[in-house]
PLY file of the C-alpha trace (Angstrom):
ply
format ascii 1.0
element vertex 187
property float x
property float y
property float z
element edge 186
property int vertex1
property int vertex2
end_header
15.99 11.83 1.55
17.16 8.46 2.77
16.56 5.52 0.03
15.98 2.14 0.84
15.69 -0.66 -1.45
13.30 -4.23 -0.40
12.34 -7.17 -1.82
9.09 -9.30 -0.54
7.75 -12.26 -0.71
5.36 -14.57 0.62
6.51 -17.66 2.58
4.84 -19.95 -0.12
6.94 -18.49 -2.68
4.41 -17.77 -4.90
4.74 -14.04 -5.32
7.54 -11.21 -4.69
7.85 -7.48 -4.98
10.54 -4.98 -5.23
9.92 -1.99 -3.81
11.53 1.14 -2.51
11.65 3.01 0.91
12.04 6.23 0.94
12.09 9.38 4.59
12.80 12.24 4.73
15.63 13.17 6.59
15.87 15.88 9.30
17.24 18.67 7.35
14.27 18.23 4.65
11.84 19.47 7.87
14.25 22.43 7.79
13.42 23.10 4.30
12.09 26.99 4.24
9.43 26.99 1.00
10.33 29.82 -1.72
6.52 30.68 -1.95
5.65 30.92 2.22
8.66 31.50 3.42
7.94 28.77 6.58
9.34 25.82 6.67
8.04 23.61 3.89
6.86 19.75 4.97
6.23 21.15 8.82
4.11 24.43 7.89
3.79 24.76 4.57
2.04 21.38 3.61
-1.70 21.44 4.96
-2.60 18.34 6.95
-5.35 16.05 5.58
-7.24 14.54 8.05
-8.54 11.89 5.87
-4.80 10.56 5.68
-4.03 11.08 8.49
-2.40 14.30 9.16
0.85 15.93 8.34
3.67 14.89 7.66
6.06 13.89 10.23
9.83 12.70 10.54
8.51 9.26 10.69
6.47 9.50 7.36
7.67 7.27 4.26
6.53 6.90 0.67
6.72 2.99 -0.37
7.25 2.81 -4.09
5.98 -0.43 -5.96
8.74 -0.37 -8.76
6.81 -3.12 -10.95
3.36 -0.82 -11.27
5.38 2.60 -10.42
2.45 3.51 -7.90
2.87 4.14 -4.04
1.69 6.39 -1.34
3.07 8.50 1.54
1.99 6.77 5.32
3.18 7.14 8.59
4.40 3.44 10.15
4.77 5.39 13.76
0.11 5.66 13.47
-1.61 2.61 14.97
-2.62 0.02 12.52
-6.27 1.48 11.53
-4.42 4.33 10.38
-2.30 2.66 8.35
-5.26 0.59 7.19
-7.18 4.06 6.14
-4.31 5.46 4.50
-4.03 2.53 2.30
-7.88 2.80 1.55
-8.60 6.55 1.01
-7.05 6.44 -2.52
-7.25 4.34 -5.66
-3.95 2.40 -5.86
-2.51 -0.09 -8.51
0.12 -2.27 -6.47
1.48 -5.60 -5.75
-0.84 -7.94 -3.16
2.35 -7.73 -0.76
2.01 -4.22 -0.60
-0.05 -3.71 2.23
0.85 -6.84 4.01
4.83 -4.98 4.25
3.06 -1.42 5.21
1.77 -3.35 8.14
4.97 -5.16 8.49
7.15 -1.86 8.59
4.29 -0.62 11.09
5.49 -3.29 13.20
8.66 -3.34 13.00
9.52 0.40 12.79
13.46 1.39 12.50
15.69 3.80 10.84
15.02 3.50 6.91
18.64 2.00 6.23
17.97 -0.70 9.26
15.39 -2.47 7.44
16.50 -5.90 6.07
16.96 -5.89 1.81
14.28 -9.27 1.91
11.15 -9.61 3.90
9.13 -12.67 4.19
5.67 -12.11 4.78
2.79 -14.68 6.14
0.44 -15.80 3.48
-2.61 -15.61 5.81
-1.20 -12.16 6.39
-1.50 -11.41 2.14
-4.69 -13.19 1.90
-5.94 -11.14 5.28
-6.14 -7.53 3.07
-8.72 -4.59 2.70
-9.39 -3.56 -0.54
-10.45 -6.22 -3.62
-8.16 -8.42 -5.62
-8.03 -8.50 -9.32
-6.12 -11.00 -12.07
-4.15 -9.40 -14.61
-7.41 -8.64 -16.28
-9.08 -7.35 -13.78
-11.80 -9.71 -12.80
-12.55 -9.84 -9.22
-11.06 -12.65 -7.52
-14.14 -14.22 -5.22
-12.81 -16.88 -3.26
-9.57 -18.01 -1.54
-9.85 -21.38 -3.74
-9.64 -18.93 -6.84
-6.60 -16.80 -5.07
-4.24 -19.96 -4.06
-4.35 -22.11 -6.59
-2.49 -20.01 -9.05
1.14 -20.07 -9.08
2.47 -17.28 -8.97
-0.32 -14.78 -8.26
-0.37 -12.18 -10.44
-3.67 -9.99 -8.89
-3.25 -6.44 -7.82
-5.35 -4.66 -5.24
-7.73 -2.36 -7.06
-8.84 0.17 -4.12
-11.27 2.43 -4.53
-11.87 6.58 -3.75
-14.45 6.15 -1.31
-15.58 8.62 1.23
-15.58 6.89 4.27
-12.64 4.13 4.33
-13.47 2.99 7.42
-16.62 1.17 5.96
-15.51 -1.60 3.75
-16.86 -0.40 0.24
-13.94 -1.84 -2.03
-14.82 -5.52 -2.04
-18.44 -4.39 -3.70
-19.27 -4.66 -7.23
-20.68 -2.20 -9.33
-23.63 -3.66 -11.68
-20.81 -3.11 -14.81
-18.06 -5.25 -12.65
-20.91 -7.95 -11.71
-22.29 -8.09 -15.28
-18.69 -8.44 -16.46
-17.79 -10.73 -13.93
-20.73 -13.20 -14.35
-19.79 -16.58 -15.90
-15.91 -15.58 -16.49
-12.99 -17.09 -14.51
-9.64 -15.49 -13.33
-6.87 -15.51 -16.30
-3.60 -15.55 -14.74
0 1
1 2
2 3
3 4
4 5
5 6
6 7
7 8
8 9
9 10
10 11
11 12
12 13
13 14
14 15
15 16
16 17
17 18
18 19
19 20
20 21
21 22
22 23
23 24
24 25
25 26
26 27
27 28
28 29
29 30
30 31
31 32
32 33
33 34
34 35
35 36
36 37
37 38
38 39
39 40
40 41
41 42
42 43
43 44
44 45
45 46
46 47
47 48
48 49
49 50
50 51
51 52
52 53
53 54
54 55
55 56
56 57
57 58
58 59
59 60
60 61
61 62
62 63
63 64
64 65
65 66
66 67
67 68
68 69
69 70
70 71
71 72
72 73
73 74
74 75
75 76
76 77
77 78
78 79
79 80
80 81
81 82
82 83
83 84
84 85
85 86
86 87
87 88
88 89
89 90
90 91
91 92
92 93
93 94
94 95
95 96
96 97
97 98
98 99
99 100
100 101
101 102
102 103
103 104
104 105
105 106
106 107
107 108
108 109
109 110
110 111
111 112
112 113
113 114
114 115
115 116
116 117
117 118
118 119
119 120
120 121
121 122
122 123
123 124
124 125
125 126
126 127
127 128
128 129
129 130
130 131
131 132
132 133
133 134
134 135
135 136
136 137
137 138
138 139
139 140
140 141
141 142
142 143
143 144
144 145
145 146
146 147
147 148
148 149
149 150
150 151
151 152
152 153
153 154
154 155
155 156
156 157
157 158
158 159
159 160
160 161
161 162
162 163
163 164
164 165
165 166
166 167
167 168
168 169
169 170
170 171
171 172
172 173
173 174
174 175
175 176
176 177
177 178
178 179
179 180
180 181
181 182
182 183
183 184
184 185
185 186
């Protein structure tokens, strides 16, 4: 595998991440699995459609090294793809997360290319699927509520949902609402 390590963080300066980067390299496809006998990531991994599809030699796993959650997506797949792979599982990660999967989507080189500090938009951060939470979970409602908190310390909170093409993860559940109701972010 070929490691890469990155740093983000917003243009404001009011949050950063440090993340890793990790591909496969070509002789990993060549791999031949001790069970099948076939080649392991090529053959012996079934697709998933809901991800995406196989794997492929363009495929990387970001790492968030703060919450130690990340996910496997392929940069090379338009940007709805990339969007649904972030969405079809629950994920714990920094709010520049998916603002740099979209960034390495495009901007797409050789793993040891990319730069060791990205700067990211913050209409690009703020611009997100999935639901933002304070460090004690409570929703985060309103961009008044998100900026003027320095440094933000949310996390996206996605959730398993069948279909991530319809945008269930900024709803609340009658326990989040009646837990919500009357309480303010605590950063």
């Amino acid at each position: 595998m070929i490691h890469r390590f990155i740093e983000v963080e917003d243009e404001a300066l009011t949050k950063h991440a440090r993340l890793s980067i990790f591909a496969w390299e070509p002789a990993d496809f060549a791999y031949v699995s001790t069970i099948t006998g076939r080649p392991l990531l090529r053959e012996s991994v079934a697709p998933v459609a809901r991800s995406g599809g196989g794997l492929t030699p363009t495929t990387l796993h970001l790492l968030d090294l703060q919450t130690q959650e990340g996910l496997l997506f392929d940069p090379a797949q338009d940007e709805s793809m990339v969007r649904r792979r972030f969405l079809v599982h629950p994920i714990h990660v920094c709010v520049l997360f998916f603002p740099l999967m979209l960034w390495l989507s495009r901007n797409r080189r050789p793993v040891q290319e990319y730069p060791a500090k990205v700067v990211l938009s913050v209409v690009d951060v703020i611009a997100q699927p999935g639901m933002l939470l304070d460090r004690f979970g409570v929703p985060i409602r309103t961009r008044a509520e998100w900026s003027a908190r320095k440094p933000i310390a949310a996390r996206l909170r996605n959730r398993e949902v069948s279909d991530p093409d319809q945008d269930y993860q900024d709803m609340l559940t009658e326990d989040e609402l009646a837990e919500a109701r009357g309480a303010r972010p605590q950063w």
